[in-house]
C-alpha positions as CSV (number, residue, x, y, z in Angstrom):
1,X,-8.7,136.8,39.9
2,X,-8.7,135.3,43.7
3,X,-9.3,138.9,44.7
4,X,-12.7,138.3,47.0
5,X,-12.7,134.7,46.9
6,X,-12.5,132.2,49.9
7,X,-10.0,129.5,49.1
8,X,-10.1,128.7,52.7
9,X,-10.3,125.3,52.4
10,X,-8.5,124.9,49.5
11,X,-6.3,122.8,51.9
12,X,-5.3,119.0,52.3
13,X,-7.5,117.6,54.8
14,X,-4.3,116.7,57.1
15,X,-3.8,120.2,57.2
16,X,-7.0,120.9,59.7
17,X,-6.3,117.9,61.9
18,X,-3.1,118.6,62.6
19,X,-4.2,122.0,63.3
20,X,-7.3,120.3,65.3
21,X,-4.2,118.0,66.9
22,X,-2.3,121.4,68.1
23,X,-5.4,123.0,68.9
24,X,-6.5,120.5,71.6
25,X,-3.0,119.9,72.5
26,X,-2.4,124.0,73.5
27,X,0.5,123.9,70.7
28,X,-1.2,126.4,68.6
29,X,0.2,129.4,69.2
30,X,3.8,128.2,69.3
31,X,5.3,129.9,66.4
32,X,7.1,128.2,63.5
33,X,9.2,128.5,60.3
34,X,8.2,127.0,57.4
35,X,10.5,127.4,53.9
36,X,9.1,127.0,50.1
37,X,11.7,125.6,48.3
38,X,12.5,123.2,45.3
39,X,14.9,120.3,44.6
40,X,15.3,120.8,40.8
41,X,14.9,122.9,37.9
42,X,12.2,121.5,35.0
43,X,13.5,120.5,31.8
44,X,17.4,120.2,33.1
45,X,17.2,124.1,32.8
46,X,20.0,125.8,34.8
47,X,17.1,128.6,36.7
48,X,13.6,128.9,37.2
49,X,11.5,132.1,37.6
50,X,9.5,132.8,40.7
51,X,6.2,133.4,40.3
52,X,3.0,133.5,42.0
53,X,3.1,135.8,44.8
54,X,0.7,138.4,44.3
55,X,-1.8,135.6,44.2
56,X,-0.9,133.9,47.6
57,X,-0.8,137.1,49.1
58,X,-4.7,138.0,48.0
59,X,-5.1,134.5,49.4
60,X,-3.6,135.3,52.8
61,X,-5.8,138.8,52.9
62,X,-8.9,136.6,52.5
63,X,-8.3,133.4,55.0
64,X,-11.5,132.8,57.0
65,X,-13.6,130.2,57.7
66,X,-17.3,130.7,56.7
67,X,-20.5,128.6,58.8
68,X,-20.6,126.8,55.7
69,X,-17.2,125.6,56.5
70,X,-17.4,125.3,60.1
71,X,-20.8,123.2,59.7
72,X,-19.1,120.8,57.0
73,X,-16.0,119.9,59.4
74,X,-18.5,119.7,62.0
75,X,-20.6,117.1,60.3
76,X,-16.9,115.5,59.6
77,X,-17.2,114.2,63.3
78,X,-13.6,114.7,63.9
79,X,-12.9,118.3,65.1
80,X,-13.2,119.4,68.9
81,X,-15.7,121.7,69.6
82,X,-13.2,124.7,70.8
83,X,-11.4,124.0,67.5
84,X,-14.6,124.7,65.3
85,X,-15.2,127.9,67.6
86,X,-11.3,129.3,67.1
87,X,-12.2,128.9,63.3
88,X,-15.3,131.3,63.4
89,X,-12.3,134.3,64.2
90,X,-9.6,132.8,62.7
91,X,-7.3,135.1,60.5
92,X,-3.4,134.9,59.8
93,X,-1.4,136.8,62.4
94,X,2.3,136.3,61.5
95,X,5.2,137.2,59.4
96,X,5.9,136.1,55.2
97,X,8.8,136.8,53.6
98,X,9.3,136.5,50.2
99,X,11.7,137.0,47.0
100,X,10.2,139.4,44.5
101,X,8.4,138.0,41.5
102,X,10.6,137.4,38.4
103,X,13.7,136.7,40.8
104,X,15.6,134.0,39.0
105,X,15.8,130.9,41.4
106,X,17.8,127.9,42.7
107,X,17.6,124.4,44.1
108,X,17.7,124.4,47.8
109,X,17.0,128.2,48.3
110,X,13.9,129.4,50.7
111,X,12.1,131.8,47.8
112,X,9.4,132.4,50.7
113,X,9.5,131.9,54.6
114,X,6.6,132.1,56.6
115,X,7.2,132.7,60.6
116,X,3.6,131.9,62.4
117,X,2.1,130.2,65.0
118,X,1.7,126.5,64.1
119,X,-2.2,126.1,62.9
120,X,-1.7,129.7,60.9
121,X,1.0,128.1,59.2
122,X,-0.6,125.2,59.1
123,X,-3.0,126.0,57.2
124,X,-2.2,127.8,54.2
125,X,0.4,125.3,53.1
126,X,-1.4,123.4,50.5
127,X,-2.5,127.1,48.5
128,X,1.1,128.3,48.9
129,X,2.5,125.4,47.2
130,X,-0.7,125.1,44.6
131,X,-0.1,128.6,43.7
132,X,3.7,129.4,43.6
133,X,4.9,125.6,41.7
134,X,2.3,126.3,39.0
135,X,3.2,130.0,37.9
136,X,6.7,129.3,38.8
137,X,6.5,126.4,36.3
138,X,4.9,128.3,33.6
139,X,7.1,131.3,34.0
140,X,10.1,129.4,33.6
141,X,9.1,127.6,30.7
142,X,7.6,130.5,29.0
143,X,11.5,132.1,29.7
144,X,12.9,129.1,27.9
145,X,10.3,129.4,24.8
146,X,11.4,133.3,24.8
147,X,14.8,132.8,24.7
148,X,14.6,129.9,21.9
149,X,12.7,132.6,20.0
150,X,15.9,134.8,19.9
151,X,14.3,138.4,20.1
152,X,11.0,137.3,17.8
153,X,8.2,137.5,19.9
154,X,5.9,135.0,21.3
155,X,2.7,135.0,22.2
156,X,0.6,132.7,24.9
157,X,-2.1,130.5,22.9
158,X,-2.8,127.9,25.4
159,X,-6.1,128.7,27.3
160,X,-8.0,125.9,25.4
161,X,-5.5,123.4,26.5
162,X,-5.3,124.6,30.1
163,X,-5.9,122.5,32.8
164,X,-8.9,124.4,34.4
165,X,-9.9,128.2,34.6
166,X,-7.2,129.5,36.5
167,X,-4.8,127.0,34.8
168,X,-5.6,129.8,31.4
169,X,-5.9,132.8,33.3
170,X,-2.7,132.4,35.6
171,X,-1.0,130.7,33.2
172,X,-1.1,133.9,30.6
173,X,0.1,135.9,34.1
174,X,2.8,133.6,34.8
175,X,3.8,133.4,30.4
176,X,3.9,137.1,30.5
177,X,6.2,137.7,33.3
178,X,8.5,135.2,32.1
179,X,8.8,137.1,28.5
180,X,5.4,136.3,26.5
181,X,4.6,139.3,24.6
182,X,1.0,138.4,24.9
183,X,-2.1,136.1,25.0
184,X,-5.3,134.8,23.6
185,X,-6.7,134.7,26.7
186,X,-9.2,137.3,26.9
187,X,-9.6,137.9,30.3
188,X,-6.2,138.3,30.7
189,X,-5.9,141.4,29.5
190,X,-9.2,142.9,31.4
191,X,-7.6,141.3,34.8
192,X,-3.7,141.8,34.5
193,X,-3.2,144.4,30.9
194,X,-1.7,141.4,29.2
195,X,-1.7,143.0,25.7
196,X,-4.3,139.9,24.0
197,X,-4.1,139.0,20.5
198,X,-5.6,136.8,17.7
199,X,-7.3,137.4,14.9
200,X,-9.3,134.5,13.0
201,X,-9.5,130.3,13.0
202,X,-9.7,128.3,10.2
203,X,-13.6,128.2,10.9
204,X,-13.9,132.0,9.7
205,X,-12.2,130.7,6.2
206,X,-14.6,127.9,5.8
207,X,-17.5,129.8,6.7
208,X,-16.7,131.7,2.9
209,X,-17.6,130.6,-0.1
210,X,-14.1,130.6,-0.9
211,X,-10.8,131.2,0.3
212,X,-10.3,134.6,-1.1
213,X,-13.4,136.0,0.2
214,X,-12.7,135.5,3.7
215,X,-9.6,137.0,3.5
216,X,-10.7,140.1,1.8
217,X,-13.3,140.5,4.4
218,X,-11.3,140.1,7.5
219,X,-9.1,142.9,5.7
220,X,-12.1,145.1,5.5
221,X,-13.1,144.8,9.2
222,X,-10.3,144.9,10.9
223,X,-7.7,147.0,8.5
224,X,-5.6,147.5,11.4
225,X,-4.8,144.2,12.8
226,X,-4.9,141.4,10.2
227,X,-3.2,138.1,10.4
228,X,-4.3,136.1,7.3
229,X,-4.5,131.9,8.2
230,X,-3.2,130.9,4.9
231,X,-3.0,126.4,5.6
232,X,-6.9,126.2,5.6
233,X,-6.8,124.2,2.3
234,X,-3.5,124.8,0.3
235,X,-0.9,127.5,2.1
236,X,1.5,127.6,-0.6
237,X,-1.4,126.7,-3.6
238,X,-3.9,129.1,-2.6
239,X,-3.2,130.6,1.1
240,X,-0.1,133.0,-0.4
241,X,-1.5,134.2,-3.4
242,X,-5.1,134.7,-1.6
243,X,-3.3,136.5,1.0
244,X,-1.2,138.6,-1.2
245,X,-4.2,139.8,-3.5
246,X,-6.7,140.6,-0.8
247,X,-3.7,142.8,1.1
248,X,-2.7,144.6,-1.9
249,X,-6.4,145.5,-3.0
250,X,-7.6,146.2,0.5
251,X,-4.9,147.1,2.9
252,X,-2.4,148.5,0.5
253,X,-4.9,151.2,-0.7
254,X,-5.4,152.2,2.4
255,X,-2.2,153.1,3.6
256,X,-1.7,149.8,6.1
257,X,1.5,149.0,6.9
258,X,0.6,146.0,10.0
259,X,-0.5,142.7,8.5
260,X,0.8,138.9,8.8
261,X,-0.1,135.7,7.1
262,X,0.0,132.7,10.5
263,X,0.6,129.0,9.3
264,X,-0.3,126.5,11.5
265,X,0.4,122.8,9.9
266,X,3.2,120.9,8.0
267,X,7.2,121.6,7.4
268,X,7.0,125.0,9.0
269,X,10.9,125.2,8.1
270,X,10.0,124.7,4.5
271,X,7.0,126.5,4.3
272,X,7.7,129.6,5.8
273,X,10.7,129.7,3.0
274,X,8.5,129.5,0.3
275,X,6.0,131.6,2.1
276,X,9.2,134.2,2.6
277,X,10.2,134.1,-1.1
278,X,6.5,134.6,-2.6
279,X,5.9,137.5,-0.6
280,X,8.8,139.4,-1.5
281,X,8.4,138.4,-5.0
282,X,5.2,139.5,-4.7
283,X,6.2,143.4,-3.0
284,X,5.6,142.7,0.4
285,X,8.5,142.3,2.4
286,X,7.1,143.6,5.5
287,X,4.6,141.1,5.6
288,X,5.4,139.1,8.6
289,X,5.3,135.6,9.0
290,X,3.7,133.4,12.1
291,X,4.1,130.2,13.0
292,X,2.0,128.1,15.2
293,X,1.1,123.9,15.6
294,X,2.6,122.2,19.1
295,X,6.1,124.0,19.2
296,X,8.4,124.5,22.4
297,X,11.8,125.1,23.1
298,X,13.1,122.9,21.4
299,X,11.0,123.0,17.9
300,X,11.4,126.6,17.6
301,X,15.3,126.4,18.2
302,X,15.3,123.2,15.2
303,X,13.5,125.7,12.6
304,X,15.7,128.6,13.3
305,X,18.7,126.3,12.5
306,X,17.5,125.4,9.5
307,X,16.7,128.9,8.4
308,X,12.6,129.0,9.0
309,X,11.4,132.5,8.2
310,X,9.5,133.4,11.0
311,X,8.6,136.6,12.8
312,X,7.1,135.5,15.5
313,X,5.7,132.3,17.0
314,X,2.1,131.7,18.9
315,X,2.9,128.5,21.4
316,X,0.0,126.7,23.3
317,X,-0.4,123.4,25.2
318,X,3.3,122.9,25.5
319,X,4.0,126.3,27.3
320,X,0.2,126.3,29.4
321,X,0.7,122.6,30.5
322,X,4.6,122.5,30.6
323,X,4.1,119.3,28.7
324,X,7.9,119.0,28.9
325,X,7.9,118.7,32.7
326,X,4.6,119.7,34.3
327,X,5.1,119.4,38.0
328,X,7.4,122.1,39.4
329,X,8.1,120.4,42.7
330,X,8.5,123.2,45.3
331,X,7.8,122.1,48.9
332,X,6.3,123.3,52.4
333,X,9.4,122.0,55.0
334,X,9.2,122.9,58.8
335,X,12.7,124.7,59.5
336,X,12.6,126.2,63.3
337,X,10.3,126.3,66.1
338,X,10.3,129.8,68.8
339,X,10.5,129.0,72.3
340,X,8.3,131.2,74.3
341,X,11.6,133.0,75.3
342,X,12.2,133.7,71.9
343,X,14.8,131.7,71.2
344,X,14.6,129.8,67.6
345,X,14.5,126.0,67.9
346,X,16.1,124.6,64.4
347,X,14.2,121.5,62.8
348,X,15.6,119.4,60.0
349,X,13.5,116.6,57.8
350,X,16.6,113.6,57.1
351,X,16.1,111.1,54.3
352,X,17.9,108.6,52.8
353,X,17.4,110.8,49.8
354,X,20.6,113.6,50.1
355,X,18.8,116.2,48.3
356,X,15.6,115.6,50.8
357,X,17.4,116.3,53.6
358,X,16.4,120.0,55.0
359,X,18.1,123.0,55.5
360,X,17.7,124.0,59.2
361,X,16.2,126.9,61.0
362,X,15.0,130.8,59.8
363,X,17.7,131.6,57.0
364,X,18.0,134.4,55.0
365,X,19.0,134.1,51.2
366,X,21.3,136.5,49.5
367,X,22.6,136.9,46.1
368,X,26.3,137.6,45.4
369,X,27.0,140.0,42.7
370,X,30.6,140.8,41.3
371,X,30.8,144.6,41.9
372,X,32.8,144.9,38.5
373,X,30.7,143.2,36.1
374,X,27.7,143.5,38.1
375,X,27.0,140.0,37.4
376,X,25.7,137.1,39.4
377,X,27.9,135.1,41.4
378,X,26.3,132.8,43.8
379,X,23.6,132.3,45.9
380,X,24.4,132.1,49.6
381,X,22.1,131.5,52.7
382,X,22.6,132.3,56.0
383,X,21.0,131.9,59.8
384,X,19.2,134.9,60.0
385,X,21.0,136.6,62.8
386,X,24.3,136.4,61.1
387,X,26.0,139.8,60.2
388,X,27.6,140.0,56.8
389,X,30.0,142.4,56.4
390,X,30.8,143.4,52.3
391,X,34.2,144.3,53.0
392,X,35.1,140.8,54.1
393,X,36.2,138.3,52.4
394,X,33.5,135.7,51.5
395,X,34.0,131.8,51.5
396,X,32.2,130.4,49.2
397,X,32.2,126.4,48.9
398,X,29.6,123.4,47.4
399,X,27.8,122.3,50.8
400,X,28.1,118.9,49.7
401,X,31.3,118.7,47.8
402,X,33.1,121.4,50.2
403,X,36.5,120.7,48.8
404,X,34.9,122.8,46.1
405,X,35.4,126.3,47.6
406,X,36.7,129.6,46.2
407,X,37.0,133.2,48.0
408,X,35.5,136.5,46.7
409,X,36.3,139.8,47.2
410,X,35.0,142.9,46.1
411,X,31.1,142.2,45.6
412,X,28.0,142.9,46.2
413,X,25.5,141.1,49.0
414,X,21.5,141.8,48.1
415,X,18.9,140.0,50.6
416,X,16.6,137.8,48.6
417,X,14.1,138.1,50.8
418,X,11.4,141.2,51.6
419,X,8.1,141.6,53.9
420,X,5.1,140.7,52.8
421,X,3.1,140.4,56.0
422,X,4.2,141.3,59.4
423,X,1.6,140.7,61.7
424,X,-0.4,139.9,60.1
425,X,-0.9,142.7,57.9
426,X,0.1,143.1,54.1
427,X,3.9,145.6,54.2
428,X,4.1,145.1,50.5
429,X,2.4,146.6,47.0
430,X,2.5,143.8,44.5
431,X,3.7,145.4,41.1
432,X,1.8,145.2,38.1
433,X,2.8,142.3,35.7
434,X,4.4,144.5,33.3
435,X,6.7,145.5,36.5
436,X,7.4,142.2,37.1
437,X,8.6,141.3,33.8
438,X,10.6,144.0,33.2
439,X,12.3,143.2,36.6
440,X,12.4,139.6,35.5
441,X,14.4,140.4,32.2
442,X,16.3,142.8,34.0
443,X,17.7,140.1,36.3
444,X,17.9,137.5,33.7
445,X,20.5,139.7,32.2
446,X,22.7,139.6,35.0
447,X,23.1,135.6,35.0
448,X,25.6,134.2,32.6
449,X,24.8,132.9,29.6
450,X,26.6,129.5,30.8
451,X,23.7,129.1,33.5
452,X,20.9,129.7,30.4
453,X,22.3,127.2,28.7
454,X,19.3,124.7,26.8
455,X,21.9,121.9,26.8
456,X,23.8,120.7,30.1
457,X,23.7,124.1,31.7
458,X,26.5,125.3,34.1
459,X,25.2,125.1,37.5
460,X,24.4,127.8,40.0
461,X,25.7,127.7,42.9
462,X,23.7,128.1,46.0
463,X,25.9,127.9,49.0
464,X,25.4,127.4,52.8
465,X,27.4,130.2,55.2
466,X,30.0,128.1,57.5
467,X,27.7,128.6,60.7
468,X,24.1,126.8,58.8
469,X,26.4,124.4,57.2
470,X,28.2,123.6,60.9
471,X,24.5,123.7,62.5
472,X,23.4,120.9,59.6
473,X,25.5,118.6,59.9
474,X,25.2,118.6,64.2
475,X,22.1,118.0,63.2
476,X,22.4,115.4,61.2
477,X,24.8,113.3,63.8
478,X,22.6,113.8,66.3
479,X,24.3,116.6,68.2
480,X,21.7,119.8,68.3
């Protein structure tokens, strides 16, 4: 979708006079760390799902400044001269390092670090964030709805309630990889092969004379892929028994065995049981039933516990908005500076607020797996020249409670992290979304169920290796 588009300034207008600031103060060039991170996981969930790169990375191959651009900051009145000339070759030069999309995520873990020089990096803050918090959001919510579904599938059917064009588009990208089994959204498909789906509104039934009639038609147009709306007037009084006689004396004839009735209003836990019972009564127990009308998490869960009989479940505004919890929160933190000798210069943001209070300098994230059952452990992050050695013994222990420690032996050490760009040039061939979901259910298969908990979920542990959790707090008492 941003393939060929300039999102250039798509930036907070801070971010071009600091990079003016640097510019005029010969501070451009000095390279620096920046980590995207986030402080907590939406709905109280125990892991999010990343999301978002393949995006930020078509951004990155497409960062220039047009003259439109340069003559609007110019007319600003603000910018040096030079400054506005550097901008007319301007392109990104440095280094991005990333997880891969669909990696379950943490608190307090860098999921991407970008190593360039100080207006570079600058620069593409805001877009970073913009793009990576919103299908990170989305996937992880979409992973919550999937899993509330228990094996029945869901499909995306939010575009109408989307907060802007890319808010549908993306947001079926992001629903997918987190375990959507498809969309309404149209252009979804053509862009990224999300399988879309849908077949009629209640408009097409009131468009008929009568009920029956529009059912019987659809069934003669589309043999193949019918899902009758039955709750346009009366779903159990006339819906059911219109839908029943228009698929036995169209579709039945012909041999179809694929055909659904969707309810989208009322006691969907009572309904769908009468819907279940009249149907089979009626010969057709394959007909499946789908459920619609504002549900989430935690609707969908409250009808399976009281026995709904649904096949599978079409979710909207709550999934495309995240109406739960719509901001994701990840942030854009200056971690290191590079002396021109190329030695790394650690940086850390204190606040009053512990769980605003950085982790320093270029780190590397890697995820412990127990080499019997294969299964995650912990998180840990480390300074980036550190040496890890599998055969070791690892200490693992809370970085803020670090009376909380246990050792581990006989597991498995995977860097989070891969090149994306190293100067300035793209190292890495985005998968396809069906990749990335398969990779994301693959890994969400290795976490324990304790961690996907819906309800007061067992936290994950992302720990600090003894030398960055040493460097920190010399840091914070003033000592480095």
């Amino acid at each position: 979708m941003l393939q060929n588009e300039n999102y250039t300034l798509l930036c907070d207008f801070y971010e071009l006079t600091m990079s003016n600031g640097y510019f005029k103060l010969g501070r451009g060039k000095e390279i620096t760390y920046f980590d995207v991170f986030f402080r907590t996981v939406p709905d109280g969930a125990g892991y999010a799902i990343f999301a978002g790169l393949e995006q930020f990375i078509d951004y990155i191959k497409n960062l220039h400044f047009t003259e439109e651009d340069i003559a609007m900051l110019r007319a600003k009145g603000q910018f040096d001269e030079e400054f506005l000339e550097f901008l007319r070759t301007f392109r990104f030069t440095g280094d991005i390092y990333a997880m891969k999309e669909g990696t379950p995520i943490f608190p307090g873990e860098p999921i991407v670090t970008v190593r360039a020089p100080a207006i570079e990096a600058q620069l593409i803050e805001t877009f970073a964030l913009l793009t990576l918090n919103h299908q990170s959001l989305i996937a992880t919510k979409a992973s919550r709805i999937v899993r509330a579904a228990d094996g029945r599938a869901v499909a995306e059917f939010g575009s109408r309630r989307a907060q802007g064009t890319a808010g549908a588009i993306l947001g079926a990208r992001a629903s997918y990889i987190g375990g959507c089994a498809g969309t309404a959204c149209t252009l979804a498909e053509r862009d990224y092969g999300i399988p879309a789906t849908g077949t009629m509104a209640h408009s097409w039934v009131q468009m008929f004379d009568d009920e029956y009639t529009a059912f019987r038609t659809y069934c003669e147009l589309y043999p193949d892929n019918v899902t009758l709306l039955i709750d346009t007037y009366d779903a159990i009084g006339s819906g059911v028994p219109n839908a029943i006689r228009a698929i036995k004396e169209v579709l039945l004839p012909r041999g179809c065995k694929k055909y659904a009735v969707r309810l989208d209003s009322g006691d969907l836990a009572y309904l769908t049981k009468k819907i279940r019972k009249m149907l089979d009564e009626a010969g057709l127990p394959d007909c499946r039933i789908t459920a619609t009308n504002s549900l989430d998490e935690n609707i969908i869960k409250t009808l399976l516990s009281q026995g709904a009989k649904i096949d599978a479940f079409g979710v909207g505004e709550r999934l495309i908005c995240s109406a739960s919890n719509p901001v994701f929160g990840g942030v854009y933190k200056l971690v290191a500076v590079e002396n021109a000798d190329g030695t790394i210069r650690p940086k850390i943001k204190i606040s009053e607020n512990v769980e605003k209070i950085t982790n320093p300098g270029y780190k590397k994230p890697y995820r412990v797996f127990d080499k019997e059952t294969g299964m995650m452990i912990a998180d840990y992050i480390a300074l980036a020249d550190e040496v890890l050695d599998e055969n070791e013994p690892l200490l693992l222990f809370d970085p803020v409670n670090t009376w909380k420690h246990k050792t581990v032996e006989n597991y498995r050490l995977e860097c989070l992290h891969i090149p994306v760009f190293l100067g300035g040039e793209c190292v890495y061939e985005s998968p396809n979304v069906h990749e990335i979901r398969d990779y994301c259910r693959e890994q969400l298969s290795l976490l324990w169920d304790e961690v996907k908990r819906f309800d007061n979920p067992h936290r994950y542990y992302v720990d600090l290796s003894d030398n960055l959790w040493t460097l920190k707090q010399e840091m914070l008492r003033g000592r480095r």
